[in-house]
One Martini backbone bead per residue (centre of mass of N, CA, C, O) as a GRO file, in nm:
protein
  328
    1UNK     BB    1  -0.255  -0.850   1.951
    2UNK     BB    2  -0.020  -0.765   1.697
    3UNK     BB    3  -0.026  -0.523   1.422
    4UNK     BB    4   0.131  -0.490   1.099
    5UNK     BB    5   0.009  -0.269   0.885
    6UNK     BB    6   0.309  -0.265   0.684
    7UNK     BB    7   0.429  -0.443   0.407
    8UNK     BB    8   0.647  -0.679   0.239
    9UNK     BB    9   0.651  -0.933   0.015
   10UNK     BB   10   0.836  -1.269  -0.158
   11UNK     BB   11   0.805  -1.532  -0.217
   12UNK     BB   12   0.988  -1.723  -0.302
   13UNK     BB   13   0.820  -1.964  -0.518
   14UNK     BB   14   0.744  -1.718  -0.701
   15UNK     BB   15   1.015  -1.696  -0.843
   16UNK     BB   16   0.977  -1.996  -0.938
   17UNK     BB   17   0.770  -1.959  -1.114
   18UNK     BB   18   0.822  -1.698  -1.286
   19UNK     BB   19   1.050  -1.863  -1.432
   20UNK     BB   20   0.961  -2.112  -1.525
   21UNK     BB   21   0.685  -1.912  -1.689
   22UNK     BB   22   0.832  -1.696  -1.871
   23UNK     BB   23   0.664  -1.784  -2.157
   24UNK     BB   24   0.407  -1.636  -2.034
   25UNK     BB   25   0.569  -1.361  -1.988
   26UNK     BB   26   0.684  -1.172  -2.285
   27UNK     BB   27   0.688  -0.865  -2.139
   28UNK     BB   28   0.863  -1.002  -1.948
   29UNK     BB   29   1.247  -0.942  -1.790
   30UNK     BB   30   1.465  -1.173  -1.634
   31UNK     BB   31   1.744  -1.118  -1.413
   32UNK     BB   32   1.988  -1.207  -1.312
   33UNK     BB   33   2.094  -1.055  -0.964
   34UNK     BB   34   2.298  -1.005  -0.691
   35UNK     BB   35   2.134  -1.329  -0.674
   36UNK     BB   36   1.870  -1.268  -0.792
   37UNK     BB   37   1.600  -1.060  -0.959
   38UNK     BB   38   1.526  -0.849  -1.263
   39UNK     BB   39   1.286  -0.650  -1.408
   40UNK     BB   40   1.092  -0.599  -1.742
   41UNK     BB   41   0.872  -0.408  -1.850
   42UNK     BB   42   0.792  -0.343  -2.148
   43UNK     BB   43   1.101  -0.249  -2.198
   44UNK     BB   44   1.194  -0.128  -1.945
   45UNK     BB   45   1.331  -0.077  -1.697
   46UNK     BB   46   1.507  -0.215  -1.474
   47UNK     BB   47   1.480  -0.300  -1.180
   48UNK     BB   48   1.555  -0.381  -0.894
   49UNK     BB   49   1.672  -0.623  -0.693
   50UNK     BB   50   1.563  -0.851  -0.508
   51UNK     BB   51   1.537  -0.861  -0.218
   52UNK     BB   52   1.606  -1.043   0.092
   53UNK     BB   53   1.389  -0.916   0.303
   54UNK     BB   54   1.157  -1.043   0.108
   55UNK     BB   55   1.212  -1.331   0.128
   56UNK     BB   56   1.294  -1.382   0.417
   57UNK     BB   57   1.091  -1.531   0.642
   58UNK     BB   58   1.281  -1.630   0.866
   59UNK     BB   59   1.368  -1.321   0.950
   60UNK     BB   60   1.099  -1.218   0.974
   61UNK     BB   61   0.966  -1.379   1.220
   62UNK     BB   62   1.190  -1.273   1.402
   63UNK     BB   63   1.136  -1.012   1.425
   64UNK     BB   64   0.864  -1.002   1.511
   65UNK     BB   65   0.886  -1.129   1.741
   66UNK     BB   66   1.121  -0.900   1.844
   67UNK     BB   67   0.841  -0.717   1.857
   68UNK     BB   68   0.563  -0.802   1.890
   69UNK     BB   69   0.455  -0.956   1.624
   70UNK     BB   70   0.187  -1.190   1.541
   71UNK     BB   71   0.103  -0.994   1.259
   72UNK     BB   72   0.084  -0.940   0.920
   73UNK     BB   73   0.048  -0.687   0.654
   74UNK     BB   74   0.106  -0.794   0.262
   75UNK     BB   75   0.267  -0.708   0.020
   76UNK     BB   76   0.409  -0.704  -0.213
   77UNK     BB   77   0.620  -0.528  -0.485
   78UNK     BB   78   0.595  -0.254  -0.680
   79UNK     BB   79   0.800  -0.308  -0.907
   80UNK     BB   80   0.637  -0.616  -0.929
   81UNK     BB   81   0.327  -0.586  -1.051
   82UNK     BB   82   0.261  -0.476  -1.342
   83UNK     BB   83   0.147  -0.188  -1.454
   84UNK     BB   84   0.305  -0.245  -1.759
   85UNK     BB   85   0.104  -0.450  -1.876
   86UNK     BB   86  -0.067  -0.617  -2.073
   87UNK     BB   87  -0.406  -0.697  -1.957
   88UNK     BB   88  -0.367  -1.000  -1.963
   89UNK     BB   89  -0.092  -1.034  -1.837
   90UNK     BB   90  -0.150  -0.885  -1.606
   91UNK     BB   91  -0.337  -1.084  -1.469
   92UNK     BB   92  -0.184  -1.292  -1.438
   93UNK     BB   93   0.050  -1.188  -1.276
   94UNK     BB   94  -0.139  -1.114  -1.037
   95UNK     BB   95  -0.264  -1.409  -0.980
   96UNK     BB   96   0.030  -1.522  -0.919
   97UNK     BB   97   0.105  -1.347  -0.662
   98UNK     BB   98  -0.183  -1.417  -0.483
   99UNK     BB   99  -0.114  -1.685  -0.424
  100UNK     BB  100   0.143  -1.641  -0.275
  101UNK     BB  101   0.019  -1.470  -0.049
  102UNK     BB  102  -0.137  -1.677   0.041
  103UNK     BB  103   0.017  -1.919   0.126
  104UNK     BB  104   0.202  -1.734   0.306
  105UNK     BB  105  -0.020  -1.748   0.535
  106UNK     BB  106  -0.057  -2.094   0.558
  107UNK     BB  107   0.257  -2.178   0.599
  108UNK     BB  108   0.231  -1.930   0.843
  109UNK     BB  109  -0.008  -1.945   1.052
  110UNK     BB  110  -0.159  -1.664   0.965
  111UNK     BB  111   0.075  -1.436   1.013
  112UNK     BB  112   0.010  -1.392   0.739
  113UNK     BB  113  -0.180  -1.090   0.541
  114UNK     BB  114  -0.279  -1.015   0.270
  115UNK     BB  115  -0.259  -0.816  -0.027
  116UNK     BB  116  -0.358  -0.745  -0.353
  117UNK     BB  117  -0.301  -0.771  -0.678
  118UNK     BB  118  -0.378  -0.521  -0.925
  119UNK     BB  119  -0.498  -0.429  -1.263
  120UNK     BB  120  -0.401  -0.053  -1.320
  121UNK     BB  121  -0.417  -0.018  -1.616
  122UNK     BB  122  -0.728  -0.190  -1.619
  123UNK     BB  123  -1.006  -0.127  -1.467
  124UNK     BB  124  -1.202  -0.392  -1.543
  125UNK     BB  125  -0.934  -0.579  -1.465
  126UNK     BB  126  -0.918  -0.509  -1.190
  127UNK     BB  127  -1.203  -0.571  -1.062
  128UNK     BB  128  -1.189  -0.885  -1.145
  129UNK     BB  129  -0.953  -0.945  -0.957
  130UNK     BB  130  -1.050  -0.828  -0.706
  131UNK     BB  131  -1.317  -1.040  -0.663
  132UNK     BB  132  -1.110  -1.291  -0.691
  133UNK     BB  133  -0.972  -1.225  -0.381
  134UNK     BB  134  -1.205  -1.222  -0.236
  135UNK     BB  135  -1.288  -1.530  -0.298
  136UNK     BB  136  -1.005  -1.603  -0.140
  137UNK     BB  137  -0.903  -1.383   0.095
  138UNK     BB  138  -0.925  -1.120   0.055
  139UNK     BB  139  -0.965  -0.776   0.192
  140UNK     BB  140  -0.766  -0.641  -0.059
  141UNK     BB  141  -0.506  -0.414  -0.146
  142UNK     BB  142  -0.246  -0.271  -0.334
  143UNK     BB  143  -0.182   0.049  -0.453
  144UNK     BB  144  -0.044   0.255  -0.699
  145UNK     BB  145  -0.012   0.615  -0.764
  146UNK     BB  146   0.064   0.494  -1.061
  147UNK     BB  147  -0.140   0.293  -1.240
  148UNK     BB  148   0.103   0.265  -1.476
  149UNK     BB  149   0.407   0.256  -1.359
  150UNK     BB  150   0.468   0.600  -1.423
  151UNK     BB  151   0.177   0.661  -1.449
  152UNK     BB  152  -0.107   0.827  -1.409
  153UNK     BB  153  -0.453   0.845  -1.249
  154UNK     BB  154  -0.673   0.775  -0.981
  155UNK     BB  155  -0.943   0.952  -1.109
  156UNK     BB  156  -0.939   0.799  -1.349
  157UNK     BB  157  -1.210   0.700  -1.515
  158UNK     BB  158  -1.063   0.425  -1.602
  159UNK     BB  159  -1.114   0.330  -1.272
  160UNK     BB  160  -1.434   0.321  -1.205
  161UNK     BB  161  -1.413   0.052  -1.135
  162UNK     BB  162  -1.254  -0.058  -0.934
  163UNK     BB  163  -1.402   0.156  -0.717
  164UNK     BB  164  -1.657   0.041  -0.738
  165UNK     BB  165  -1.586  -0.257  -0.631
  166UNK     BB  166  -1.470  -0.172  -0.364
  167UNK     BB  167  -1.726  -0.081  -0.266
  168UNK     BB  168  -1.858  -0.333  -0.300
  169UNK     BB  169  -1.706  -0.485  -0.080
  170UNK     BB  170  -1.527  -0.339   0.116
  171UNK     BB  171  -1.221  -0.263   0.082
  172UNK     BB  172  -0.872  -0.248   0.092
  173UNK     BB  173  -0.696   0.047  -0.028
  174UNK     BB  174  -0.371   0.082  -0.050
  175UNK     BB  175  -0.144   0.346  -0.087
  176UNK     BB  176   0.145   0.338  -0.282
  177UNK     BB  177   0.435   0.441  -0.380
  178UNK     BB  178   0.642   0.427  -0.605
  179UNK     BB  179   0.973   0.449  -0.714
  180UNK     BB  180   0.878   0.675  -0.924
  181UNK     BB  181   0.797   1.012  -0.846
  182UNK     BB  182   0.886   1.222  -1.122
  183UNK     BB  183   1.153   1.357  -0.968
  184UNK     BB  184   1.473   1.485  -1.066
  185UNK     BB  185   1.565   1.615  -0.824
  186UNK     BB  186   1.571   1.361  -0.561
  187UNK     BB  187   1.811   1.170  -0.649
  188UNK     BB  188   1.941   1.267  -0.397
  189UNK     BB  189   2.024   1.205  -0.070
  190UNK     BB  190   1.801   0.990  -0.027
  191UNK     BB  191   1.506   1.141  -0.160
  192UNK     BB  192   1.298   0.895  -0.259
  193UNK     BB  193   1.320   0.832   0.016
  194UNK     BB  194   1.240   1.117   0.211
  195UNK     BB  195   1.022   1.255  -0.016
  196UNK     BB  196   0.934   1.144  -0.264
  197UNK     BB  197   0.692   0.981  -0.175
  198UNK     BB  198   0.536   1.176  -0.060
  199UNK     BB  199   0.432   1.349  -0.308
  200UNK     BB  200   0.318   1.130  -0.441
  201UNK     BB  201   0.121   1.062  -0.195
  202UNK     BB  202   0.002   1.332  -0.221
  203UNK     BB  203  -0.093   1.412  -0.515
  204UNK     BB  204  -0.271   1.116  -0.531
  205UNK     BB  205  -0.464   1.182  -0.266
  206UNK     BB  206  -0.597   1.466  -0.339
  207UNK     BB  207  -0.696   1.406  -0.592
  208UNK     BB  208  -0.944   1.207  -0.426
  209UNK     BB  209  -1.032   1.391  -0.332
  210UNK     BB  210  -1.098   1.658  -0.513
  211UNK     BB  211  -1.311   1.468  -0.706
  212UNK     BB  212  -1.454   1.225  -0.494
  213UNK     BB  213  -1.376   0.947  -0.433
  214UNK     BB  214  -1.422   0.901  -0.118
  215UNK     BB  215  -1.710   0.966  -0.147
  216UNK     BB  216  -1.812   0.766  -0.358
  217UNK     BB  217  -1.638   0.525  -0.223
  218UNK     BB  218  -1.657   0.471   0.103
  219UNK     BB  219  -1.649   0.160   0.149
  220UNK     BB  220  -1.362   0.200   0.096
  221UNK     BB  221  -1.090   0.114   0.227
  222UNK     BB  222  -0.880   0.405   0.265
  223UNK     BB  223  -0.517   0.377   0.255
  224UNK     BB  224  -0.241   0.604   0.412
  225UNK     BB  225   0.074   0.634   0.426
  226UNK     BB  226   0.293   0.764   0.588
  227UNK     BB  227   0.114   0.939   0.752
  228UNK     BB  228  -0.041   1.073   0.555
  229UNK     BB  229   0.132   1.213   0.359
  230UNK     BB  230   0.111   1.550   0.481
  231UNK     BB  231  -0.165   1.622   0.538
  232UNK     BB  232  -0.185   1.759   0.788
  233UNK     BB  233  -0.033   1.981   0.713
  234UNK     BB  234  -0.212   2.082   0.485
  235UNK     BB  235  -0.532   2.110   0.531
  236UNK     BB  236  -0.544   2.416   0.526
  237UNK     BB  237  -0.477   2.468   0.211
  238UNK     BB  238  -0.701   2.293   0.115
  239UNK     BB  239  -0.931   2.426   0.248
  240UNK     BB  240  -0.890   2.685   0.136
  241UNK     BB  241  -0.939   2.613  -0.155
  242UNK     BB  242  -1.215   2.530  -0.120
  243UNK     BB  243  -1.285   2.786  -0.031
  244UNK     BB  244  -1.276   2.933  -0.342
  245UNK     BB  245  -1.400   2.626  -0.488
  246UNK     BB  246  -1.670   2.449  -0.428
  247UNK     BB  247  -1.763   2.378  -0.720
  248UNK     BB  248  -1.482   2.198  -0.783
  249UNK     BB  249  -1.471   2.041  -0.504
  250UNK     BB  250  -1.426   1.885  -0.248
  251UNK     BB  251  -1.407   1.802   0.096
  252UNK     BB  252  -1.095   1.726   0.265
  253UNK     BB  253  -1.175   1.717   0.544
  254UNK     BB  254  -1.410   1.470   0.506
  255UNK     BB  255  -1.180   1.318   0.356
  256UNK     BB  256  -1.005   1.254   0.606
  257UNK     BB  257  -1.188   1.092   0.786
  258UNK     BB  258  -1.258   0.853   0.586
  259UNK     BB  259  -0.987   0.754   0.617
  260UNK     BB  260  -0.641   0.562   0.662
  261UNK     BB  261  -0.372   0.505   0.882
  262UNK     BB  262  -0.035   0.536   0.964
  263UNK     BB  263   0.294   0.544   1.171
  264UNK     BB  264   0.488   0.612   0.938
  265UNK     BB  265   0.728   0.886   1.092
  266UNK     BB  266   0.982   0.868   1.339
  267UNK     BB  267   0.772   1.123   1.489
  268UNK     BB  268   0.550   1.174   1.783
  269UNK     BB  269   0.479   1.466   1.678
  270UNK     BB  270   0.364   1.368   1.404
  271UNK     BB  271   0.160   1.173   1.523
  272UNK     BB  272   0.005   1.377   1.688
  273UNK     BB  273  -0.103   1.511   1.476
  274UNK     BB  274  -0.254   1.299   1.358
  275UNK     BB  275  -0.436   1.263   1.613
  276UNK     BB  276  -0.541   1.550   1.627
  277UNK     BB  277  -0.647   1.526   1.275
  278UNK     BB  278  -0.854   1.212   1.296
  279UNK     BB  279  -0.734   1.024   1.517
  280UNK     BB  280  -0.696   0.736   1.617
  281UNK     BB  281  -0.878   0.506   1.495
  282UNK     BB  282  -0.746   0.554   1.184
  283UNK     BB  283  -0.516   0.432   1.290
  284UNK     BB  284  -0.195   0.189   1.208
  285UNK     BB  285   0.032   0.042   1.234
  286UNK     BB  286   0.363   0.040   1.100
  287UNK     BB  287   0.694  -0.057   0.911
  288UNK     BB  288   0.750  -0.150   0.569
  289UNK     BB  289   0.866  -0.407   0.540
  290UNK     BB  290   1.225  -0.427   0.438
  291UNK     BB  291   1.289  -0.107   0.443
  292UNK     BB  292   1.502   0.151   0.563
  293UNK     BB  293   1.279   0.349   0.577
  294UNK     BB  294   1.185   0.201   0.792
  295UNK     BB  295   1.038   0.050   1.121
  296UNK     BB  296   1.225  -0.148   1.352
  297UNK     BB  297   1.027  -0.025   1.608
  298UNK     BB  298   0.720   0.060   1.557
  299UNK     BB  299   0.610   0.076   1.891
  300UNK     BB  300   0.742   0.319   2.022
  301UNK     BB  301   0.615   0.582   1.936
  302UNK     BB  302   0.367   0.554   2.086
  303UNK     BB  303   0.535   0.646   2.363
  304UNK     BB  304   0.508   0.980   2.237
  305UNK     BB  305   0.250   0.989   2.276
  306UNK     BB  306  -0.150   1.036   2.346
  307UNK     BB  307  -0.276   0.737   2.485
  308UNK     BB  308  -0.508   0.538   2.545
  309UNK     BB  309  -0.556   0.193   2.612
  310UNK     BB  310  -0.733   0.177   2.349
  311UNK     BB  311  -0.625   0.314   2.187
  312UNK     BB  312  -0.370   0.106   2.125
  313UNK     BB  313  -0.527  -0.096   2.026
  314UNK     BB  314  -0.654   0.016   1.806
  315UNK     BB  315  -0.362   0.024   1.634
  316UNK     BB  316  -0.242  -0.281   1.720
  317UNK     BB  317  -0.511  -0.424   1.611
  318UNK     BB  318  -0.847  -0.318   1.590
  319UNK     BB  319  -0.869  -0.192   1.293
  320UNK     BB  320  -0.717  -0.416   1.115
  321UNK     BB  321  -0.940  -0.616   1.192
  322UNK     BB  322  -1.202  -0.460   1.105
  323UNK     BB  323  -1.111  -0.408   0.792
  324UNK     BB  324  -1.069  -0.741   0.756
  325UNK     BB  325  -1.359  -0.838   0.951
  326UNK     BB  326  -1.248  -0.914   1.211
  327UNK     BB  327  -1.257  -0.892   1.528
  328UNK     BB  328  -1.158  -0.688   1.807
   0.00000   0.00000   0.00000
């Protein structure tokens, strides 16, 4: 069994059904593009276009076959959250894609393992929409690093329900960069994935740790991709931050034990500091899947790191088992 934890799909059938029903909301702007799709969130500027990448399921099956890679853990698009969308119009939304991220599970002989979209514009809302993805069979989330889609911070009290939600659920919290880093410095050179996404989800993972939210909400399991968006690398820089001011902050050493990393670093240099930094045991395979900045041969990097069998087991396949509630 080999799995890779992080991906992304969209259902076709979401998109058919979404414009079918656009009429149910007023506040997204759907508009044909490029043979496909792009959406406008409360007047907010136009998405991309959904890639094809993300729909053809049948060219996604065949990837995976040719990489040895037997389930996915496949999250929405982050860019059609809808985290910028008024409160019910948001669940409602999101209750929608979650139907077909399930459907696509079932369709697809269980290859395919959702991760729910919940509404983090309104953490009360965000916490109900999770505890019913639960009792459909999901187990857990994928949330984007500012809950309001271009703004926000996942600290704000203001989503104390959803993380409390999270925590007794024992949820799988998967934080991931959003489109907009927020830094038009990036804008060039192809640097919002190459470095653009690192710094959005190196900010909004540190506000979480030096909160105190990894430690009080410990039951739900906070996976931070990209290799863990260059933690391993700052941690001498924020523990020392913590002894300056210990009684202002957690302690992030603490806080980075109790995360969850992928293996998505592209060198096994950097993956060898992740795991001499937190343990093998922490990490999953992880591949991006289907954008460009991602690794169409996630399994390949393992061959460069030192690893025992049990490790590479662990990493392939055992952990993402464990934290989805199954059997390693």
């Amino acid at each position: 069994m080999i799995i890779d934890a992080h991906a992304h799909l969209v259902p076709p059938k979401l998109l058919e059904e979404l414009q079918d029903r656009a009429s149910e909301f007023p506040s997204v702007a759907i508009t044909p593009k490029d043979g496909s799709v792009s959406f406008s969130f409360s007047g907010k500027k136009a998405t991309r276009p959904v890639s094809p990448g993300l729909t053809n399921i049948e060219k996604r099956l065949g990837w995976m076959d040719a990489q040895g890679i037997d389930r996915q853990v496949v999250a929405g698009w982050l860019d059609m959250f809808g985290n910028d969308l008024p409160t019910e119009e948001g669940k409602a939304w999101a209750r929608t894609i979650n139907a077909h991220l399930l459907a696509a599970g079932k369709e697809n002989g269980g290859r395919f393992v959702g991760l729910s979209v919940t509404p983090t514009q309104d953490g009360a809302a965000a916490a109900e929409v999770l505890r019913e993805a639960h009792e459909a069979g999901f187990s857990g989330t994928m949330i984007g690093t500012q809950p309001n889609n271009g703004g926000g911070e996942l600290d704000d009290p203001a989503l104390d329900a959803f993380w409390q939600a999270a925590h007794d659920l024992g949820s799988i919290v998967a934080i991931h960069p959003v489109f907009d880093a927020g830094d038009d410095r990036v804008h060039d050179f192809g640097m919002p994935n190459a470095l653009g996404r690192i710094t959005d989800s190196l900010i909004a993972v540190t506000r979480i740790i030096y909160s105190g939210h990894v430690e009080k909400y410990s039951n739900a399991k906070i996976v931070v991709g990209i290799g863990g968006a260059a933690l391993p690398y700052v941690i001498g820089r924020l523990r020392h931050n913590h002894a300056l001011h210990p009684e202002d902050m957690a302690d992030p050493v603490k806080a980075m034990s109790l995360l969850y990393y992928d293996t998505l670093l592209h060198d096994p240099r950097a993956l060898q500091l992740l795991i001499d930094c937190v343990g093998a045991d922490r990490i999953m395979l992880g591949s991006d899947m289907p954008f460009p900045i991602g690794d169409p041969k996630p399994r390949e990097i393992l061959d460069g790191v030192q690893l025992t069998p049990e490790q590479r087991l662990s990493i392939e396949s055992g952990l993402a088992l464990e934290l989805m509630g199954e059997t390693r």
